[in-house]
Backbone as CSV, one residue per row, in Angstrom:
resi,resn,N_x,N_y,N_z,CA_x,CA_y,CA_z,C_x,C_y,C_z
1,UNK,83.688,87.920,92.334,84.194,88.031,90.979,84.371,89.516,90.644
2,UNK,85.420,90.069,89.634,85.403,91.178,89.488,86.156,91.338,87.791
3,UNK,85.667,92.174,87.197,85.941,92.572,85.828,86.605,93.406,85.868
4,UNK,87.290,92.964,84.805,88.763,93.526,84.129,88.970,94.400,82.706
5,UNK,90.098,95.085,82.184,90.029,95.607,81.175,90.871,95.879,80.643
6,UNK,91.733,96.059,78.857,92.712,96.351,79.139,92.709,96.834,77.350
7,UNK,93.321,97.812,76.812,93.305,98.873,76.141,94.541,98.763,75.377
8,UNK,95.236,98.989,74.174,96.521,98.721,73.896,96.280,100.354,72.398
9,UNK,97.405,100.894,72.504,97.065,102.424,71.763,98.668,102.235,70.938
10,UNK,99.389,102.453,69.811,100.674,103.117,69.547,100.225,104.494,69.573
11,UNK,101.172,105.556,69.813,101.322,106.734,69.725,102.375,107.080,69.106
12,UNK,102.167,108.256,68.358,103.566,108.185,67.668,104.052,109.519,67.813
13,UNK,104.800,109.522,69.393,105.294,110.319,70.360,106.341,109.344,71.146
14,UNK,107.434,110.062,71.816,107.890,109.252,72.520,107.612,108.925,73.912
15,UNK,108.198,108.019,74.895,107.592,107.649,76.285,107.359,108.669,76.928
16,UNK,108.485,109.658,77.136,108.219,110.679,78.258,107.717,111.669,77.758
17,UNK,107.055,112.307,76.838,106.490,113.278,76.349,105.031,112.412,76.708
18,UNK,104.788,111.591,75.773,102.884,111.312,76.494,103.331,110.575,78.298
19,UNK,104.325,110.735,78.750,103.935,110.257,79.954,103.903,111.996,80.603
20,UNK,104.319,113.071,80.917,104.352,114.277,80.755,102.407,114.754,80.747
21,UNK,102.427,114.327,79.334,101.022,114.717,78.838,100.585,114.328,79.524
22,UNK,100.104,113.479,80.168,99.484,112.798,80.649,99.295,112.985,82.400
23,UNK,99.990,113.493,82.660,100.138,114.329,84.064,100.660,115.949,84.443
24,UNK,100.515,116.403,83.106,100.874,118.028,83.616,99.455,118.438,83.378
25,UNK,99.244,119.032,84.770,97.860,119.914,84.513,97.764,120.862,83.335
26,UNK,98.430,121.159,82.763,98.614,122.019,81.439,97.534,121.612,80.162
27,UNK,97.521,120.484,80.323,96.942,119.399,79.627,95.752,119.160,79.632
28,UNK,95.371,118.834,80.582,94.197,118.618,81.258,92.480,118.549,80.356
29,UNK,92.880,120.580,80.419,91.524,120.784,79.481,91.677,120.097,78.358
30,UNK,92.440,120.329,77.841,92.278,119.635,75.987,92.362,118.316,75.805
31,UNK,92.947,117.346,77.115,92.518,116.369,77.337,90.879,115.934,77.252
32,UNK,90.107,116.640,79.029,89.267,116.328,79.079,88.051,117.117,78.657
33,UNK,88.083,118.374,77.997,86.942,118.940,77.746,86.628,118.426,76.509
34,UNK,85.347,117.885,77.079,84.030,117.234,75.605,83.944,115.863,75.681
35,UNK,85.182,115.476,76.552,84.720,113.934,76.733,83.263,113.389,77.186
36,UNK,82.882,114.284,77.880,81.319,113.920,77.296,80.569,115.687,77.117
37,UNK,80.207,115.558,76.272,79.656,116.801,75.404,79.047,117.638,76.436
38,UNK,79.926,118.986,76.044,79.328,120.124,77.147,80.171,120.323,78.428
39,UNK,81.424,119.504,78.927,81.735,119.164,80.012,83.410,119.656,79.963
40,UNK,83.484,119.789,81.216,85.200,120.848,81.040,85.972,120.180,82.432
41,UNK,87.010,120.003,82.546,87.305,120.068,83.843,86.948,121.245,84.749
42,UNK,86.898,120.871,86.027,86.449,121.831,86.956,87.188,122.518,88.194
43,UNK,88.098,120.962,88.449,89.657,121.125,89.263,90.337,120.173,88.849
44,UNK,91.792,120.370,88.759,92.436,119.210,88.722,93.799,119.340,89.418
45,UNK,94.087,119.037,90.486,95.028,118.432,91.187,96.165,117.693,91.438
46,UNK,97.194,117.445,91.133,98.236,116.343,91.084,99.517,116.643,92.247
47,UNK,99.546,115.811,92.728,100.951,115.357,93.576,101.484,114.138,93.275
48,UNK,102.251,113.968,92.237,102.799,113.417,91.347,103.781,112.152,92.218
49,UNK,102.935,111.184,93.138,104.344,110.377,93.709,103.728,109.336,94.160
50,UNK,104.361,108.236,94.583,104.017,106.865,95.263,103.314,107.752,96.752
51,UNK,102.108,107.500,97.067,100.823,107.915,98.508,100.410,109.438,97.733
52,UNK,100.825,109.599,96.491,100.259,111.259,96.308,98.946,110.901,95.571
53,UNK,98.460,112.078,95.543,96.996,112.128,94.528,96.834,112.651,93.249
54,UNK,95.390,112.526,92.750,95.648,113.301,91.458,93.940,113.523,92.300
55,UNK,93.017,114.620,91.583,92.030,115.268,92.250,91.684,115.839,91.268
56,UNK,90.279,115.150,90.857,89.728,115.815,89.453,88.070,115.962,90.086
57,UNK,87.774,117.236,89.244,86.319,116.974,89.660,85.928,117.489,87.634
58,UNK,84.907,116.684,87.377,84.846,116.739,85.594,83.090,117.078,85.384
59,UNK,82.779,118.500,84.981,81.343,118.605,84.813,81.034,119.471,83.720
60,UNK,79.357,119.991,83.696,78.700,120.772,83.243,80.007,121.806,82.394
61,UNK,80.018,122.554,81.001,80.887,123.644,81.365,80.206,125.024,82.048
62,UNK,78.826,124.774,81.831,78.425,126.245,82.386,78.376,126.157,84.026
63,UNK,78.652,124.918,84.413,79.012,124.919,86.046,77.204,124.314,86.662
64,UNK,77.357,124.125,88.166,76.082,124.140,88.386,75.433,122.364,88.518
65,UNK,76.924,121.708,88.356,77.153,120.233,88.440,75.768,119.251,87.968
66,UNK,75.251,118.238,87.961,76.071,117.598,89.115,77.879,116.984,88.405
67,UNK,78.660,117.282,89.021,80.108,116.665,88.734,80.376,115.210,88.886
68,UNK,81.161,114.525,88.164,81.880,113.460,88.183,82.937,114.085,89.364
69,UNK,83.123,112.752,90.480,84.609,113.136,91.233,85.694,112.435,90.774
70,UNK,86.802,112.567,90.563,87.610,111.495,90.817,88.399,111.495,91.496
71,UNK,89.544,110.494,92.382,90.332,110.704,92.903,91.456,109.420,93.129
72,UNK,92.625,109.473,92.933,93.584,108.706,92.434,94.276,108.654,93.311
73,UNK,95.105,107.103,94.059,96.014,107.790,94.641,97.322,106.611,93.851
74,UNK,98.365,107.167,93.928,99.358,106.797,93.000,99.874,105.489,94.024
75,UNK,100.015,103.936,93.323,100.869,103.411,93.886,102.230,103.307,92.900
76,UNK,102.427,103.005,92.098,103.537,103.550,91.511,104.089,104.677,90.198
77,UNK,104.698,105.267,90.355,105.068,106.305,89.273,106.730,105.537,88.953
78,UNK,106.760,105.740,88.228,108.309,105.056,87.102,107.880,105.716,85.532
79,UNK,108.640,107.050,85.835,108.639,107.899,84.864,109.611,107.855,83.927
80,UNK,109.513,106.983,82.614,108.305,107.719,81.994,107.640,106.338,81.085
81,UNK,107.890,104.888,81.921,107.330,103.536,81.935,106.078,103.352,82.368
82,UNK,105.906,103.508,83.854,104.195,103.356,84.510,104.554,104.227,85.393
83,UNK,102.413,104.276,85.068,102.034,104.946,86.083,100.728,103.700,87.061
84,UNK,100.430,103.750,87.915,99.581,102.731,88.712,99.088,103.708,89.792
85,UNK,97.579,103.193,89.683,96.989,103.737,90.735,95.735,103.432,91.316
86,UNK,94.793,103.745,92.253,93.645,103.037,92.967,92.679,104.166,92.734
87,UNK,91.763,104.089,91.979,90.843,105.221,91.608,89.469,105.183,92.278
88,UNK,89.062,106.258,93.197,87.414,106.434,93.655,87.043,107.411,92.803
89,UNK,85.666,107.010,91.871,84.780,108.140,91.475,83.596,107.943,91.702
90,UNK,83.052,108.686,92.151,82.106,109.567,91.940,81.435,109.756,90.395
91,UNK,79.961,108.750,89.918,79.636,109.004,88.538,78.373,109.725,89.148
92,UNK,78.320,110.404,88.579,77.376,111.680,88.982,75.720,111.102,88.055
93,UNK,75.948,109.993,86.737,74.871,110.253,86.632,74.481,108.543,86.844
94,UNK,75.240,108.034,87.973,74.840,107.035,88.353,73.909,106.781,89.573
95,UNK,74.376,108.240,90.009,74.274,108.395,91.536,75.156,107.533,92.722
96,UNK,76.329,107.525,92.282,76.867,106.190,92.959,78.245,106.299,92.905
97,UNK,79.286,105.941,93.839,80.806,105.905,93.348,81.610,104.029,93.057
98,UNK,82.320,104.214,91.878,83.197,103.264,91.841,84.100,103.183,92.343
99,UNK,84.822,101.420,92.508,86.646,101.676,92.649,86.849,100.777,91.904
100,UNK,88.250,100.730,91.496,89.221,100.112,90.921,90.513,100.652,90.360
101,UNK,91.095,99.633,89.856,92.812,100.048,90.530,93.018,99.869,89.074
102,UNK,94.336,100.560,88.396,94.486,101.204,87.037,95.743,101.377,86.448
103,UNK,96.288,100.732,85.667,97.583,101.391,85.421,97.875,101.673,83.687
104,UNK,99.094,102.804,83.663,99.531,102.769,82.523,100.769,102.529,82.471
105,UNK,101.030,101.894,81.136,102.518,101.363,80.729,102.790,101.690,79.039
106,UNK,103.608,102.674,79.145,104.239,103.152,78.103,105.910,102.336,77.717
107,UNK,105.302,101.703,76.371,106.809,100.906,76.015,107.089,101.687,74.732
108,UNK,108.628,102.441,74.721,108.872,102.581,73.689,109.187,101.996,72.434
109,UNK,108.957,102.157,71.035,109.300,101.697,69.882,109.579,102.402,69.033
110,UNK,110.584,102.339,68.436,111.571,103.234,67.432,111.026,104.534,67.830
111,UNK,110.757,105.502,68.561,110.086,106.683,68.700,108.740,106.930,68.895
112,UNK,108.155,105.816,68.709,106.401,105.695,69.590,106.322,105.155,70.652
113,UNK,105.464,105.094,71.123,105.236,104.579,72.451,103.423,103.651,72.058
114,UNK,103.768,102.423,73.081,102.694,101.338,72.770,102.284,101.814,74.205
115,UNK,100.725,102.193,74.300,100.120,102.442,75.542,99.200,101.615,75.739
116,UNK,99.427,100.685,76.693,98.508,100.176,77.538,98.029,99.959,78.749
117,UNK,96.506,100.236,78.872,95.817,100.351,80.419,95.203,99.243,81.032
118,UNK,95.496,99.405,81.643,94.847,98.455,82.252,93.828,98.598,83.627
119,UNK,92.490,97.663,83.919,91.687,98.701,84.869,91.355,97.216,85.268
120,UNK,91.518,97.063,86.673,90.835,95.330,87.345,89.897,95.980,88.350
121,UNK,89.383,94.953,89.225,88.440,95.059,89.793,86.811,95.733,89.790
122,UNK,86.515,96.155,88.617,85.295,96.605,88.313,84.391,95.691,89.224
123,UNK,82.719,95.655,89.787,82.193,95.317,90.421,81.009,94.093,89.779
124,UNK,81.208,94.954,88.285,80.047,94.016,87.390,80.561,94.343,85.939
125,UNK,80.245,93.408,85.059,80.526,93.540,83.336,79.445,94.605,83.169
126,UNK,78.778,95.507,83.587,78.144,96.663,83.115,78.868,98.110,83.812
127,UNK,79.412,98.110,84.619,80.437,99.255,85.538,81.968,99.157,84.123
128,UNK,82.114,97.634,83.461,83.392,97.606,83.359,83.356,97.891,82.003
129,UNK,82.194,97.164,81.544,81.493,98.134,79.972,81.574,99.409,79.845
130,UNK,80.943,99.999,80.513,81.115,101.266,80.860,82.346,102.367,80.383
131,UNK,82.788,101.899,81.331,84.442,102.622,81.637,85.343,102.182,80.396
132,UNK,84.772,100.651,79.540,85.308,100.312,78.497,84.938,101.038,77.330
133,UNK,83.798,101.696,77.324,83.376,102.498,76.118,84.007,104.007,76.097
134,UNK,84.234,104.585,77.301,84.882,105.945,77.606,86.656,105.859,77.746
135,UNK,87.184,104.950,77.958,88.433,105.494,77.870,89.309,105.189,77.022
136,UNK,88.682,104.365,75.214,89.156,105.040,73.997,89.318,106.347,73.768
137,UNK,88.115,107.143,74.416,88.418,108.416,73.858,88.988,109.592,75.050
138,UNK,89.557,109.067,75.955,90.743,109.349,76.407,91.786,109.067,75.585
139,UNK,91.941,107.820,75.770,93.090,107.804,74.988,93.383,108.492,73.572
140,UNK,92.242,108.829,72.662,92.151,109.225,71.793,92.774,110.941,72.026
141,UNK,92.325,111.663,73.322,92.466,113.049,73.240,94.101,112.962,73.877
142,UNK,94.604,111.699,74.370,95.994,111.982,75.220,96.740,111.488,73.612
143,UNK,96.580,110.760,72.280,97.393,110.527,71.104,97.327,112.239,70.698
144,UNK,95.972,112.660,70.300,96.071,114.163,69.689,96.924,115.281,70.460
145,UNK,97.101,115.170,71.614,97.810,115.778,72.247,99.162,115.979,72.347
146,UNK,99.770,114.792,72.689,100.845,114.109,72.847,101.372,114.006,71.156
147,UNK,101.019,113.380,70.163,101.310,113.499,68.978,101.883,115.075,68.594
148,UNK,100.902,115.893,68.516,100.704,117.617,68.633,102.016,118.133,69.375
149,UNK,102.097,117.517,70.602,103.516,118.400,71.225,104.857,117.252,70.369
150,UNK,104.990,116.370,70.057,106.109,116.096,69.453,106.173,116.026,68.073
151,UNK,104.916,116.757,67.240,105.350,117.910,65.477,105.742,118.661,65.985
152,UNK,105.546,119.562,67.155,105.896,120.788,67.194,107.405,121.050,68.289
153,UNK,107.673,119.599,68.706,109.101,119.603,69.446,109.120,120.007,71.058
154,UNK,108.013,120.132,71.588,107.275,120.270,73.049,107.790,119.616,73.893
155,UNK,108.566,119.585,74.463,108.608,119.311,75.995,108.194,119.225,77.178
């Protein structure tokens, strides 16, 4: 058996600007720093394609780990609709790594975009809890973001 998950956001940005956000390392920090308090990205990586990766390592900000790993590898990109991919991490304060496979789908509406994720195969309803309590506020830092570059006309 394996647990599932699935997330539904409007943004009120259009598709390819939070799909953009959402994969230009540019982003990244203001994405992920504070998602959990004190914590910054450390590397982040992208080869943006169907067999490419994305390569995050997410810790401490004063350094000195222990780090979250992550590592993604893309099965499909359809820019600026989905993104899909097979994720290994590394939870640092589990002592332990997950998998499961992940996608996003950005549908436009009159100039927003409806984001939803989706995450299957979790191992147990406490791994999938988990990951269900933390990536509102992803999504939360990719709306402030993404919102932010289209007041200000960002590309």
């Amino acid at each position: 058996m394996t647990y599932d998950l699935r997330i539904d956001r409007i943004l009120d940005a259009p598709p390819d600007l939070v799909f953009d956000t959402i994969v230009d390392p540019a982003f990244a920090d203001e994405i992920f720093n504070d998602q959990v308090e004190g914590w910054t990205v450390q590397r982040f990586e992208i080869d943006l394609r169907v067999g490419g990766t994305l390569s995050m390592e997410f810790g401490p900000r004063e350094g000195g780990g222990p780090n979250d790993v992550l590592a993604y590898v893309f099965t499909e990109v359809d820019r600026p609709r989905r993104l899909a991919y097979d994720v290994t991490m590394y939870v640092s304060e589990w002592e332990r790594t997950v998998q499961f496979a992940e996608s996003v789908d950005l549908e436009g509406q009159d100039g927003k975009t409806l984001v939803t994720i989706s995450a299957t195969g979790f191992e147990s309803a406490a791994d999938r809890d988990a990951f269900q309590s933390g990536i509102p506020g992803y999504v939360d830092a990719v709306q402030r973001v993404a919102e932010r570059r289209a007041r200000e006309g960002t590309s």
